[in-house]
Steps between C-alpha positions, in 0.01 A plus 500: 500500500638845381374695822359413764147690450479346150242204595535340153721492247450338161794428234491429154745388235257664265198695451298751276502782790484494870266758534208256289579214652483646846134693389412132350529298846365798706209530293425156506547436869789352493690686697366530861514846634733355842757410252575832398731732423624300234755517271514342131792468336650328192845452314321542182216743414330484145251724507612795780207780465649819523217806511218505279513292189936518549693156555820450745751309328679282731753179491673306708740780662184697569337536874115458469306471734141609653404593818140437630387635865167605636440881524307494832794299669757835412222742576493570097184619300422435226610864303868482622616315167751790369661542860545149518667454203720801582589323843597184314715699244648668778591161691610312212769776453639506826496121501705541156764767641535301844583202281710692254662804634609609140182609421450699811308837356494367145177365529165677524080490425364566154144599688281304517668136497839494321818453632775663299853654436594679243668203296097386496249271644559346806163312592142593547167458735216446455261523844121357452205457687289176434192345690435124564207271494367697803590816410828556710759680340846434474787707410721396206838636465677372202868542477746470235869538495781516252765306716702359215258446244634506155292755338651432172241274431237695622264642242588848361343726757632320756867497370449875461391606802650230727806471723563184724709599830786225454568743192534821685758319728850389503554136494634475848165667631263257360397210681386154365202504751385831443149406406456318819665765719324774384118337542632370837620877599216686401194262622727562852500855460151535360258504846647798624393678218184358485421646821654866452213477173185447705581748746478852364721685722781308477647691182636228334449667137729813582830293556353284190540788249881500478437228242303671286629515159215701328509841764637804230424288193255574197201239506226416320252324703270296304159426648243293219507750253555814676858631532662730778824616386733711772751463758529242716514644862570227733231266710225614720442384867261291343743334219377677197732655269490877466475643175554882424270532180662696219223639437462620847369350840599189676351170526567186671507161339419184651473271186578477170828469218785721573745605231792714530499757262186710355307187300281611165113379513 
């Protein structure tokens, strides 16, 4: 067992995504609510969902994994999805520069779920909410790292966006059980933060926003068909990004595509 408030943990050689197969069983009542949290992981996924209709390409030297707990036992509602994904962003890095001190500072939040340097894509979240056979939700936080995947196979988006971290390091600094480490790490690191989320005064959010990546930057925010194109101004106490409209006025964001960059219609 990974930690020791993990009650379950199920591994696969291979799977189509973590984050279905975990919705699958708790939908169907297979998974008994005593047995959670619980974590799903696999050395292979085939069919990672990233956001929306996007895919997560992953092999063997990828970390992906799923994390399932219910809301009520965190003191978590069920409207706290872009705070927890920030939290998990957050905690994945400093499980990445406690395990690799190179990359102390280099590595930072693409709001609302990306981890990134500037080399590229790190790895991505994706927090859900889904409801079982009597109606009790369950959080789903799907995670996927770029350990040492080889991305040259990837398909084209993938290659030209992504980075995996045993590239951004020198040999001597990688380790051959990275993947293993770093889920270990961060599901040990995790409950802390967990608990800092659910209770509002704790803060948690302002010493979060040194690894924000977007604060200064042109954005286009891109929300169905509607765009807001401006400056991205950092996170509210709330975990919505802050956009200074060029055409005037501010608005938060709390969903949707971000690009860098003012996007055309």
């Amino acid at each position: 067992m990974p930690a020791a408030w993990i009650r379950r943990h199920d591994r696969f050689a291979e799977l189509d995504s973590t984050s279905s197969h975990l919705a699958r069983i708790w939908r169907a009542g297979e998974l008994p609510p005593h047995e959670t949290p619980i974590v799903v992981s696999t050395d292979r996924q085939t069919a990672g969902r990233g956001r929306g209709e996007n895919r997560w390409f992953s092999d063997s030297g990828s970390l992906t994994f799923t994390l399932g707990i219910r809301p009520a036992e965190f003191g978590l509602g069920l409207a706290e999805v872009v705070p927890i994904g920030l939290l998990t962003a957050c905690s994945l890095i400093e499980s990445i520069e406690a395990l690799f001190p190179p990359l102390l500072g280099q590595v930072g939040i693409r709001w609302p779920n990306d981890i990134e340097c500037d080399a590229g894509k790190i790895g991505g979240i994706l927090p859900e909410f889904i409801h079982g056979p009597d109606h009790q939700p369950l959080l789903l936080v799907g995670i996927g790292i770029n350990v040492s995947t080889d991305l040259t196979s990837s398909p084209a988006d993938a290659r030209r966006i992504g980075i995996a971290l045993a590239d951004l390091l020198p040999p001597h600094a990688h380790r051959s059980d990275a993947r293993e480490t770093l889920l270990a790490h961060f599901l040990e690191s995790f409950p802390p933060g967990l608990k800092r989320l659910a209770d509002p005064d704790s803060g948690w959010i302002a010493a979060a926003r040194r690894h924000d990546r977007l604060a200064g930057t042109a954005i286009t925010a891109r929300q169905g068909e509607d765009l807001i194109r401006g400056l991205a101004q950092g996170w509210d106490d709330d975990g919505r990004l802050i956009v200074a409209c060029e055409t005037g006025g501010t608005v938060r964001v709390s969903s949707g595509q971000i690009l860098r960059g003012h996007a055309q219609a």
